[in-house]
Each structure stands twice: as C-alpha cells, then as structure tokens.
N, C-alpha and C positions, 0 to 999 in steps of 0.2 A: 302194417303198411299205411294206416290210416292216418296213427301219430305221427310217420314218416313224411306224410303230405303237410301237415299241420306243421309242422315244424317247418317244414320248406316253405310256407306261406310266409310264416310269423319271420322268417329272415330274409325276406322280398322286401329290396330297395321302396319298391313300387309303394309297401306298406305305410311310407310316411305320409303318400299320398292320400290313402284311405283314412289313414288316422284322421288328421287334418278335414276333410272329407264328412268322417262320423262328428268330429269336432260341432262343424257348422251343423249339422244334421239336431244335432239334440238342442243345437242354441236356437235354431227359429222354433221349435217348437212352441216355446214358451211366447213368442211374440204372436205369431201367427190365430187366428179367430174368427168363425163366422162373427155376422149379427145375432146376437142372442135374442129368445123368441122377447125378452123384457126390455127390448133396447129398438128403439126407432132412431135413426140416424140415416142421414142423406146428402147429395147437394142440392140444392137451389140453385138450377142454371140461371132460371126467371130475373132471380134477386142477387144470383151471384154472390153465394153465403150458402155456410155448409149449418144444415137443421139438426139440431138436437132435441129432440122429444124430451119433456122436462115434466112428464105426467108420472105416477106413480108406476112400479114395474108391474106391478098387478093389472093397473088396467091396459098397458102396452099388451101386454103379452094376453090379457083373454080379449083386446081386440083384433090381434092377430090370430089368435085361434078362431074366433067367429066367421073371420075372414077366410080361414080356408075349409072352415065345415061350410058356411055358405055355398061355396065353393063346390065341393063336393058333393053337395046335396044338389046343386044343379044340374050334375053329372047324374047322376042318378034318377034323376028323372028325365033326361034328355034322351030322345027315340031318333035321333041323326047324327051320335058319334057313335063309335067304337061300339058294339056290344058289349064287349069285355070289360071296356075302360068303366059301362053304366054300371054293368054287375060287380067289379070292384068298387064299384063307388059306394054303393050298398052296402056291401058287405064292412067294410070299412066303419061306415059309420053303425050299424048292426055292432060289432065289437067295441067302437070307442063313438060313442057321441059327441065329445067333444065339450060338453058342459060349461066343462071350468078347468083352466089352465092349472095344471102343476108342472112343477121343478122339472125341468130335461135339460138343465144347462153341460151337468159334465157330459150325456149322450151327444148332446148337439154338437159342442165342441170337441169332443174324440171322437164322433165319425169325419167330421171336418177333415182331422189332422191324421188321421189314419193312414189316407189315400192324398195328401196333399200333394197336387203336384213337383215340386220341390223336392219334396222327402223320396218318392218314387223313383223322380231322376236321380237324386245323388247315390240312393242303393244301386238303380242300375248301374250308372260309372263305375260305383266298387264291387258288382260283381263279375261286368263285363271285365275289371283291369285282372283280379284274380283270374277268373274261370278260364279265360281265351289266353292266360300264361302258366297253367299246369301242363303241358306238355311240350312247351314252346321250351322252355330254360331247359329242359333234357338235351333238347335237339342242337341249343347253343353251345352247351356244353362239354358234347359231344358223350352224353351222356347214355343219353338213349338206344346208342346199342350195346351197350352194355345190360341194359334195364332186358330190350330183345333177344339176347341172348341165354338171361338167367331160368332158371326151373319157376322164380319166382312170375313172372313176367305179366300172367294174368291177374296177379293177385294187385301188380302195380297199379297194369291200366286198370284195374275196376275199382281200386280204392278213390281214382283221381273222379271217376263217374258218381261213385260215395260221395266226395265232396263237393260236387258241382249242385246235385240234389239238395243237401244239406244245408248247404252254404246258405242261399237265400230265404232258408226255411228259420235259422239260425238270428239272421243278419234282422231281419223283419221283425220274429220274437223279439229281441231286442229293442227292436224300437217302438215298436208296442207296449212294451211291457215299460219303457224311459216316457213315454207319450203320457199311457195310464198314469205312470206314479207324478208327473207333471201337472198335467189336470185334473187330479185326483186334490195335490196341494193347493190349485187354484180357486177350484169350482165347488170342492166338498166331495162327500161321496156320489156314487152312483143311486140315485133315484127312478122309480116308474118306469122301468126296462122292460116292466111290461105293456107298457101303452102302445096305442100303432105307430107305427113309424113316423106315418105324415106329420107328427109332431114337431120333429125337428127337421122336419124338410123342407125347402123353400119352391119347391115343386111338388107342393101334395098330394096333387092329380093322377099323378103318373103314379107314386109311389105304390107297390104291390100291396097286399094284404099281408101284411107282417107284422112283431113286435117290432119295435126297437130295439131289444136284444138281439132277433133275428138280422136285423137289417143289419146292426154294426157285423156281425159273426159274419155276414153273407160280403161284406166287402174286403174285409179280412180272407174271407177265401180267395175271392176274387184276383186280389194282390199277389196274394202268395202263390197261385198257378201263372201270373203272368211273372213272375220275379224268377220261378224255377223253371219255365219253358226258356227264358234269356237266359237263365244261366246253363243250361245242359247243351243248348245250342252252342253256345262261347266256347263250351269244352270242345264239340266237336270239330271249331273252326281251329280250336288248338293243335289237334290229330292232323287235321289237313292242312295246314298252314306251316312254312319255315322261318317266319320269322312273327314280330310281336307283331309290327304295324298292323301288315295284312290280315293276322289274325281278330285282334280288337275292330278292324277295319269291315271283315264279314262279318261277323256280330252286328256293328251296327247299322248294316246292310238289312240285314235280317228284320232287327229291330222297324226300321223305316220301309221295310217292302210293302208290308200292306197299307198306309197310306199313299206309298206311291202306286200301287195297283189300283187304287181310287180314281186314277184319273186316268184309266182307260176305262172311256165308257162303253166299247166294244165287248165287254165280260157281260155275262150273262148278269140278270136286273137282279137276281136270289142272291149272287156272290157278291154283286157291289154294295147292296144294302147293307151284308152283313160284314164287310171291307170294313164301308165308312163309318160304323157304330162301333165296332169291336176291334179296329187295328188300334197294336200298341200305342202308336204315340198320341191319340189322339184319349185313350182312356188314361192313360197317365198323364199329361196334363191338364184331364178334367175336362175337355172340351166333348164326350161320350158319359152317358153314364149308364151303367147295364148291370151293379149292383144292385138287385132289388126294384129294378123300375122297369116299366110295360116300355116296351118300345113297338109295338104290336108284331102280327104273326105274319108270317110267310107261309107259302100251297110251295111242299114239299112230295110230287108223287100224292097230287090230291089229298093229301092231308096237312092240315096246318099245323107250324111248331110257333113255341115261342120266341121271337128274336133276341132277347137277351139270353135268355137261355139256351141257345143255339152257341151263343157269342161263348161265352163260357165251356162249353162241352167243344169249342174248339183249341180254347188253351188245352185241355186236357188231351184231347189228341196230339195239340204239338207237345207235350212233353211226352206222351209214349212212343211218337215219330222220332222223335230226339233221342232217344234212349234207345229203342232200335237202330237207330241210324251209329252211336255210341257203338253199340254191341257187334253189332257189323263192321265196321272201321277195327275196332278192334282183333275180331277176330279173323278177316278175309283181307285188312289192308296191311295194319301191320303187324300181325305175328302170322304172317302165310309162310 
C-alpha cells in the first residue's frame, strides 16, 4: 500500500511544484552564510561605508573569542542574573576556556543553514502541498468509496499516516545530508565538534552547556518534530476536508494559530510565554530560538521547568495528538 501511495505522489501534477521548490532549496544553500568567527564585516552608518576588517583571520577570530569568554566570565561571577544563566556560565567555561580560537567554520556554517529560515518554509509548502492532498484526490475522484468499501481499507488509510510521518523525516534528511556535502566542499571538513557550542554562536550567553556536536544534533531534532507535527496535521485536515483549498487552507491555520494566540493577552502568563518562544512561525523563521538556548524557567504546580525544553516536549505531544486524532478519524469517522 505503501508503494501504492508513493507512486500516487510521484504522479501529482502538484509535483512539478515541489520539484521546482527543492530546485531553489539546494541552490541558496550554497549562497546563504553567517559571519564567520575569522571575518569582521559591518556598516558604517556614521561614515556611511560598509567595514571590512583587513587584519589577519587569526586575530579576528581570537578577538572575537576573548570577547565572548569575557563575556561569560562576567556572567559567572554576577549575583543579580539568572542563577542558572551564572551556573552555566561556569560550567561553560570549566569545559572550554576559550584560550585560543580553532577552526568551526564548517559547524558554524551548517548550524546556520540547518534551520534557515527559508529552507524551513520551502519544506513546509512541500509538505503542506503533499500531506493535506493524500486523501483529498480519492475524494475527487470519487475514489474513496471504493478504497471504504474494500477488506483492504485499513491498510490504505494507515499507509497514507506512514507517509505523512515519513515524509518530512525523509524530505529534511535530504537536505541535510545536500547542506553537509555543500559545506563540507566549501569549508573542508568537520573540525572541533567537540568544543562548546558558544563558539559558533553569536549569543553565547544564553547558549546551554553543550558540544557543538550536541548543539547542531539538538536542532536537527528540533526541526524534524516541528516538520512532522505540520505534516501529520495536513493529513488530518485531508480526512476532514472535501476539497484541496480548504484542506492546505487548515494546515496553514494550524501552522499560524499559535502566534496568533499570542496576542490574546487574556490566556494564562505560563501559556503565552511559551506561545510567543515556541509557536511555529516564529521558530522557523528564526525570530525564537529554543535549540540549545536557556530561555529560562517557568513555576509549573510549584516546581520549575525549562522553557525551551517545555517548547519542544510540546511539538512532541502535537505529533502523538495528531496521530491520535489520525487514528480516530480513521477509524470512528470514516470506516464507521
């Protein structure tokens, strides 16, 4: 049934779309780029003239290191922020002092490009245009009661749930894996993956106590639960939905409800904090960040949690909601 859906994709009109779509997707790759820790570049509003630092990349880059162990080190001795944020601070510098700048140009640049926003939105478009028309083209084609009628019927709709799952888990490896061999050609290989993250972060304050290995791996999850909670949802809006508009149409309902839940400030102060840091649209295009970074804690029934890690263990409940919500449809709406 599985290959039966897969083939039903790969001969979707819609497909030339996506093509097209993945097209541009692998081409910014290659243009797209933070500031590398060896590169000082800016404007000059004062002089009106854009600066090029023209010093060697050695000393750009262990002056920018100094600059955020400085940094850090004043966090950690500071007794009027965060507790948390001083104890990480510490600790931080405990595992990486910071000494002497080495090579994290390919990490720097593939966490960049991981999670670009860009790249984020165009998978979602091609997951929303598949997943919210695997059940829609049955219903057009008057196909779908024939599918409701057969001995086979379960095995249809749960392969379509297969590939909803699937799909963005697929879609993402892919471009991860086009991202890596990208920057891999540009930048050389992968270097000092075990150093702390702060290295290639331009917010090294905030950044947890992590490798850099950790860190890239931690937003790579992060991705891929919010790519597969959008796409299990799409399929659902398929199930319920009779035609394509409506369906792609609550999809991206969904997608945009929790920033628009943002701006009722009448919701309790615990759900809007973690609305405004953790709703989709605003972590995909980068204006959130809750991979790897303290956002600090919220009093949950007198005990404190992490807010980013809150944020995340709620993608994960929306995809087992989704898939419930799946399971149910399936089996109480249409094959009753």
């Amino acid at each position: 049934m599985i290959k039966w859906e897969l083939k039903k994709i790969i001969k979707e009109k819609s497909n030339i779309i996506a093509l097209v779509l993945m097209i541009i997707l692998f081409l910014q790759i290659s243009f797209m780029k933070p500031m590398l820790e060896t590169q000082n570049e800016y404007f000059n509003e004062s002089k009106n003239e854009y600066f090029v630092d023209k010093r060697s990349k050695e000393v750009i880059a262990n002056e920018k290191l100094k600059s955020k162990v400085d940094e850090i080190s004043s966090l950690s001795k500071s007794i009027s922020l965060d507790k948390q944020v001083s104890e990480m601070s510490k600790e931080k510098l405990k595992l990486d002092n910071g000494v002497k700048y080495q090579d994290v140009n390919f990490y720097k640049v593939l966490s960049h490009r991981m999670d670009f926003g860009l790249s984020i939105v165009i998978m979602t478009i091609i997951m929303v245009m598949i997943s919210s028309n695997l059940y829609i083209e049955e219903q057009l084609s008057n196909v779908s009661s024939i599918i409701l009628s057969s001995k086979s019927k379960d095995k249809v709709l749960y392969s379509k749930l297969v590939i909803a799952i699937f799909l963005p888990i697929v879609l993402y490896g892919i471009y991860i894996g086009g991202t890596s061999l990208i920057t891999y050609i540009q930048y050389g290989q992968p270097l000092n993956g075990n150093l702390q993250a702060y290295r290639i972060s331009d917010i090294a304050i905030l950044i947890k106590n992590m490798t850099i290995n950790q860190y890239v791996i931690s937003k790579m999850i992060t991705s891929t639960l919010m790519l597969i909670g959008i796409s299990i949802v799409s399929l659902l809006c398929s199930f319920v939905s009779n035609n394509s508009v409506k369906s792609i149409g609550m999809s991206v309902g969904f997608i945009a409800i929790g920033k628009i839940l943002t701006m009722f400030k009448l919701l309790p102060s615990t759900v809007l904090t973690l609305l405004s840091l953790g709703n989709y649209v605003d972590v995909m295009i980068g204006m959130s960040k809750i991979s790897g970074f303290y956002n600090g804690t919220i009093n949950i029934l007198s005990k404190s949690f992490d807010i980013s890690s809150l944020c995340i263990i709620g993608y994960v409940a929306i995809i087992l909601v989704s898939i419930l919500g799946n399971v149910y449809c399936i089996k109480k709406v249409l094959t009753k």
